[in-house]
ZAMARGU-4260 file (C-alpha; in steps of 0.2 Angstrom, whole numbers, plus 5000, padded with zeros to 4 digits):
<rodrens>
0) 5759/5512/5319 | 5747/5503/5330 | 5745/5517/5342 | 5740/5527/5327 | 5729/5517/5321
5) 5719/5516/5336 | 5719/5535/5337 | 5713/5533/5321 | 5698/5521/5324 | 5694/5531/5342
10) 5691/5548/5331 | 5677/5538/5319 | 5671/5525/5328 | 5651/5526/5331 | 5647/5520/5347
15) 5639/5503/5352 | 5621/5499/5350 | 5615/5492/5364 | 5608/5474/5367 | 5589/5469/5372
20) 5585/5452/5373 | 5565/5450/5374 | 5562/5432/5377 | 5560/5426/5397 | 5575/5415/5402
25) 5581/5403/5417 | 5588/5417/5427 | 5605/5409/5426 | 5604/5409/5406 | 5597/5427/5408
30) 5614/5433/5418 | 5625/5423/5405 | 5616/5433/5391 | 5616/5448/5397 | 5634/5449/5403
35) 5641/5442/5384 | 5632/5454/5377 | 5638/5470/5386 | 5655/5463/5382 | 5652/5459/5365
40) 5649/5478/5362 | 5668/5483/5370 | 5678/5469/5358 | 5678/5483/5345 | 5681/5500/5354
45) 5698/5505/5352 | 5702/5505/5370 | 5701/5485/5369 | 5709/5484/5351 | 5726/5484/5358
50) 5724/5472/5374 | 5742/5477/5380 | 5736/5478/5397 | 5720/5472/5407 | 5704/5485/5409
55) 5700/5489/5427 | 5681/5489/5431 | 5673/5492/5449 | 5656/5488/5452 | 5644/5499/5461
60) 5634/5485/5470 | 5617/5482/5460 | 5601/5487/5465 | 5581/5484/5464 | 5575/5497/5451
65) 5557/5497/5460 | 5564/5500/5478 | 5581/5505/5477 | 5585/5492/5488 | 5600/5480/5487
70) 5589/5460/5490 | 5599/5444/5491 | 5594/5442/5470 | 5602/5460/5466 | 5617/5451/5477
75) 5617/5436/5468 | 5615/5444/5449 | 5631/5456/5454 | 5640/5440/5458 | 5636/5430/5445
80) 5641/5443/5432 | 5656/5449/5441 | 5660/5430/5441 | 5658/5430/5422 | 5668/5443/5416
85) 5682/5438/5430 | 5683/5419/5424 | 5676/5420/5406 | 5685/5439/5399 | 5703/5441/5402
90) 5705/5459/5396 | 5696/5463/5413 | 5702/5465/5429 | 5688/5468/5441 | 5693/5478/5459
95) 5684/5481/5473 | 5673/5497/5472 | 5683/5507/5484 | 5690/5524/5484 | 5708/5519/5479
100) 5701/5507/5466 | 5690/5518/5457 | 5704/5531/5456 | 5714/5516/5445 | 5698/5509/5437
105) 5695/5513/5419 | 5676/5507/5418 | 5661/5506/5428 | 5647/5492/5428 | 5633/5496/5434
110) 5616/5485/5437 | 5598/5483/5441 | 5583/5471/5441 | 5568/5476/5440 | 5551/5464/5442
115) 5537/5466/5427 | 5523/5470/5436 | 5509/5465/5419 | 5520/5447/5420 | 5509/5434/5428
120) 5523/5421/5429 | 5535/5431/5436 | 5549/5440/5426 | 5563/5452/5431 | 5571/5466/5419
125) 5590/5465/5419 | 5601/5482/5414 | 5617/5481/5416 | 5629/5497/5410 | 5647/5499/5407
130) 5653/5518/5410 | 5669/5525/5405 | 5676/5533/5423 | 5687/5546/5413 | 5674/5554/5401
135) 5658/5549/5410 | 5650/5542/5395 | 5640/5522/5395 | 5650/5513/5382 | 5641/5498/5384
140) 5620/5493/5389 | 5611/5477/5389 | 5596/5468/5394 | 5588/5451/5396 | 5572/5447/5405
145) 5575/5432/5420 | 5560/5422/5425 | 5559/5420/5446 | 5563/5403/5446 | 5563/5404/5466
150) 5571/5419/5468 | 5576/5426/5486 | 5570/5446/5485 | 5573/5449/5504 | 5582/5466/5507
155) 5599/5465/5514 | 5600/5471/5531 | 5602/5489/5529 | 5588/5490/5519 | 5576/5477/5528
160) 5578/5488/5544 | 5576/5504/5537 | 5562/5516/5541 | 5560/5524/5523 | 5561/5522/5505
165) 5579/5523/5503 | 5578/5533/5486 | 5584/5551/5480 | 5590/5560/5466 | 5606/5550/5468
170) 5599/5533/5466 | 5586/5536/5452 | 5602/5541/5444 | 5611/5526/5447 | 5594/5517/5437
175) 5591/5529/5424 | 5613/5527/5422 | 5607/5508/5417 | 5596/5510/5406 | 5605/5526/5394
180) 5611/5520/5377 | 5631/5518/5372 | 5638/5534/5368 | 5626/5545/5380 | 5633/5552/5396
185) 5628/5543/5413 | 5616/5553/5424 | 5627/5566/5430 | 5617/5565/5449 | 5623/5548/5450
190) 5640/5550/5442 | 5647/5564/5450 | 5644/5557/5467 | 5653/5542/5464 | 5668/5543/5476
195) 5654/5546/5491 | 5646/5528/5485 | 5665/5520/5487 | 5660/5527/5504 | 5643/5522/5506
200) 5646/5505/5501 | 5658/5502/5514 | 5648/5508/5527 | 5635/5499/5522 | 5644/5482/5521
205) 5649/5486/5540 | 5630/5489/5544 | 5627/5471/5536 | 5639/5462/5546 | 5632/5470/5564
210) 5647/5481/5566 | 5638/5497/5570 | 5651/5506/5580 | 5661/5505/5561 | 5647/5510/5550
215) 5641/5526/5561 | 5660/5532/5558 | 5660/5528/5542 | 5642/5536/5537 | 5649/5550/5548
220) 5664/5552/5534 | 5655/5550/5520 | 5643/5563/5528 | 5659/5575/5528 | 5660/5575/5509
225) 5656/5586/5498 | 5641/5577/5491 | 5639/5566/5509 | 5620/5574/5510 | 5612/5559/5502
230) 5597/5546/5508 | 5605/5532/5509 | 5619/5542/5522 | 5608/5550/5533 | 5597/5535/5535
235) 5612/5525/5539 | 5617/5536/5555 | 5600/5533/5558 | 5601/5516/5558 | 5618/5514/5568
240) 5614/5526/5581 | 5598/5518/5585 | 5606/5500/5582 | 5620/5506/5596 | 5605/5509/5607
245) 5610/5530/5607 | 5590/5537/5607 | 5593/5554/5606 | 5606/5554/5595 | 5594/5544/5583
250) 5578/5555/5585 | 5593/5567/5578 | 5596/5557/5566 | 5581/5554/5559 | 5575/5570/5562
255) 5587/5573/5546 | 5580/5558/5537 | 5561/5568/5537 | 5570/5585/5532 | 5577/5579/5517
260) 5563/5569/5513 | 5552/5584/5515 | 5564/5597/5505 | 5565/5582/5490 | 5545/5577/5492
265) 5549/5559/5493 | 5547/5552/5511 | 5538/5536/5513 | 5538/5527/5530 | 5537/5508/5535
270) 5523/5508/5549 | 5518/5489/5550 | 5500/5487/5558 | 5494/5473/5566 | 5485/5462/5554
275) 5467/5469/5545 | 5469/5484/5560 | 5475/5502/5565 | 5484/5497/5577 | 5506/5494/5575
280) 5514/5480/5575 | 5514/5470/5593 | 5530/5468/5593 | 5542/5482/5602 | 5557/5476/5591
285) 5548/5480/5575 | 5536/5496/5584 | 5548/5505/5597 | 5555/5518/5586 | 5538/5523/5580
290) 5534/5538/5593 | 5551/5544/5586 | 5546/5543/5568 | 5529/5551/5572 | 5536/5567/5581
295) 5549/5570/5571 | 5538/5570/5555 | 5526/5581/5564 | 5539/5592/5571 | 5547/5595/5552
300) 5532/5597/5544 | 5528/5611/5555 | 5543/5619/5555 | 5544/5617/5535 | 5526/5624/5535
305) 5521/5610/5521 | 5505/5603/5518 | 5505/5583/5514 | 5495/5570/5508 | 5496/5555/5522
310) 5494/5540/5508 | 5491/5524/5514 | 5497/5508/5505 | 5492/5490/5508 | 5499/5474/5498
315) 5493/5464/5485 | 5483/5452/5497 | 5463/5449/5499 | 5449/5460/5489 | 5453/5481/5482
320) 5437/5488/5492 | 5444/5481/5507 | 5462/5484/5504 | 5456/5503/5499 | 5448/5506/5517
325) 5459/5499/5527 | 5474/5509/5517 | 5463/5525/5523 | 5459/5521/5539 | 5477/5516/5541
330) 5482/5535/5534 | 5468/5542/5547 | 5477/5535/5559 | 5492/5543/5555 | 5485/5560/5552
335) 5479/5561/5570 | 5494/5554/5577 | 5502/5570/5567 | 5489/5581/5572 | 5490/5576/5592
340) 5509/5580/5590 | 5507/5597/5581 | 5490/5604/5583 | 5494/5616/5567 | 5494/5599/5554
345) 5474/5598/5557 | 5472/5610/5541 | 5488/5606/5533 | 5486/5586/5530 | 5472/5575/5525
350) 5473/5556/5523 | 5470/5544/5505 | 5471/5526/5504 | 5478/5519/5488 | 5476/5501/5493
355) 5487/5489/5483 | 5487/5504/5469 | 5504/5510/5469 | 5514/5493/5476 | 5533/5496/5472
360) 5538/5476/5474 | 5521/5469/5471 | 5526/5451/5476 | 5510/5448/5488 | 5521/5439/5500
365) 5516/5449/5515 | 5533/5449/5525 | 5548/5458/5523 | 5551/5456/5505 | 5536/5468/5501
370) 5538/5480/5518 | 5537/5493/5508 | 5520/5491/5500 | 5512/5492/5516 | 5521/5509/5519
375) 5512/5527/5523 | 5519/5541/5511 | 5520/5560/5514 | 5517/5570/5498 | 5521/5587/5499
380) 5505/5597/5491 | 5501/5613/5488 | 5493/5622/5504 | 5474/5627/5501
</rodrens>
């Protein structure tokens, strides 16, 4: 009889409404919130009704919604609200996200933060999303608003030493994935390419820890899947290889790294300058690969026949006029860098400075936590 009346309730039940909390909270209130509340919206799905048996839920690792990026405060918000469902929610049993634990799992969590740019005191966007892994649809969505009380943003390491904007089809899918309503199918990019992120993660985790050696096989795996062509896995070989001190094999690598980003129009590079110049970044640790980066984007522009747009970007620091030039000049630069590699980019890229226009983090810090603002973009555009 119970069985049946589960069956019962699973044929008419409407789906959850999701939760949105409006008022800026203590980051640690923030996370209890809007963790109760996802739960809350499961207690009266008929798959918990019964509770004959613990729920399985793996966690892709959270991510900043600006960047993409995993920081130490996406680590810590993934903690905290694994922690709470673990401890606080016994009809969940939370597993590792690996491939032979998503293959058990019943229920995905997925999570972002995201900082309000119009905020002056600081606030960041929570989402969290709970997906069913068999049918593919979010069955739970909530979000709180966490004031930066101190937060640490800094990327993790694979992201604070890569080259690019580590963003595609794939991970816009995981963000939009935490944002859809209950009852609506996750983004299909993302979800269908789930089992390579099992993949991805671990790699990643290796990359972290300074075992290179490890992460190059395993990006290499991953790579081998059917849905390996990814950012996140071609920037890693990139990463390793050059991390292992194997040069050519990384100007290979990151030769892919420009070809995708060309073929998906999405390719924004971190070239640090020295400070209020043209010139890169003094020091040989941060500015060695730079030659690379330079003559491979010249050498797959060319041979993609493209015509970009070589945007400069500056952060969120002294006056916009000044922050405009020196976004331009910095672009200039660029463009002729390109041009003295390939002579056939002269009439197929010209150089804009958005200044501090288009920041993607936003925090002014100037360090590594806001790379990314001071990166140089390559917009495919139509060719004259």
């Amino acid at each position: 009889m119970l069985f049946a009346a589960i069956a019962a309730l699973a044929g008419c039940a409407a789906p959850p409404v999701a939760s949105n909390e409006t008022a800026d909270l203590p980051f640690d209130q923030a996370v209890t919130l809007v963790t109760d509340n996802l739960v809350k919206q499961t207690q009266n799905m008929p798959a918990f009704l019964a509770k004959l048996a613990k729920r399985g839920v793996v966690v892709d690792p959270m991510l900043d919604a600006a960047s993409g990026q995993q920081t130490a405060a996406t680590r810590l918000l993934e903690q905290r609200v694994t922690d709470r469902m673990r401890n606080d929610y016994a009809v969940f049993d939370m597993l590792p996200f690996d491939t032979a634990s998503l293959a058990k799992a019943q229920y995905l969590l997925t999570g972002t933060m995201k900082r309000d740019q119009s905020s002056k005191t600081g606030v960041f966007q929570l989402n969290l999303a709970l997906t069913d892994i068999k049918t593919g649809n979010v069955v739970a969505q909530s979000s709180a608003r966490a004031r930066d009380d101190g937060l640490d943003t800094s990327p993790t390491p694979y992201y604070r030493d890569s080259p690019i904007l580590v963003k595609d089809k794939v991970v816009d899918g995981y963000i939009r994935t935490c944002e859809t309503p209950p009852g609506q199918p996750a983004d299909p990019v993302y979800f269908q390419r789930v089992s390579t992120a099992t993949m991805i993660s671990d790699a990643t985790a290796s990359y972290d820890t300074e075992r290179y050696t490890e992460a190059l096989g395993k990006y290499q795996n991953a790579l081998s899947t059917p849905s390996g062509e990814q950012i996140r896995v071609f920037n890693g070989i990139y990463l390793s290889t050059w991390k292992l001190g194997k040069v050519a094999e990384a100007e290979q690598a990151f030769a892919k790294v420009v070809a995708f980003g060309i073929a998906n129009n999405s390719l924004g590079v971190k070239f640090l300058f020295n400070p209020n110049s043209t010139v890169f970044w003094s020091d040989p640790q941060v500015s060695g690969p730079y030659d690379l980066w330079v003559r491979q984007i010249a050498r797959q522009a060319s041979a993609a026949k493209v015509c970009m747009d070589v945007v400069g970007h500056t952060s969120r620091t002294g006056s916009e006029p000044y922050n405009d030039k020196l976004s331009l000049s910095r672009a200039a630069y660029i463009k002729q860098r390109l041009e003295a590699e390939s002579k056939e980019l002269i009439a197929r890229t010209k150089s804009q400075g958005m200044g501090f226009h288009q920041n993607i983090v936003g925090t002014g810090t100037d360090d590594v936590r806001d790379a990314l603002d001071r990166r140089v973009e390559f917009k495919i555009v139509p060719c004259p």
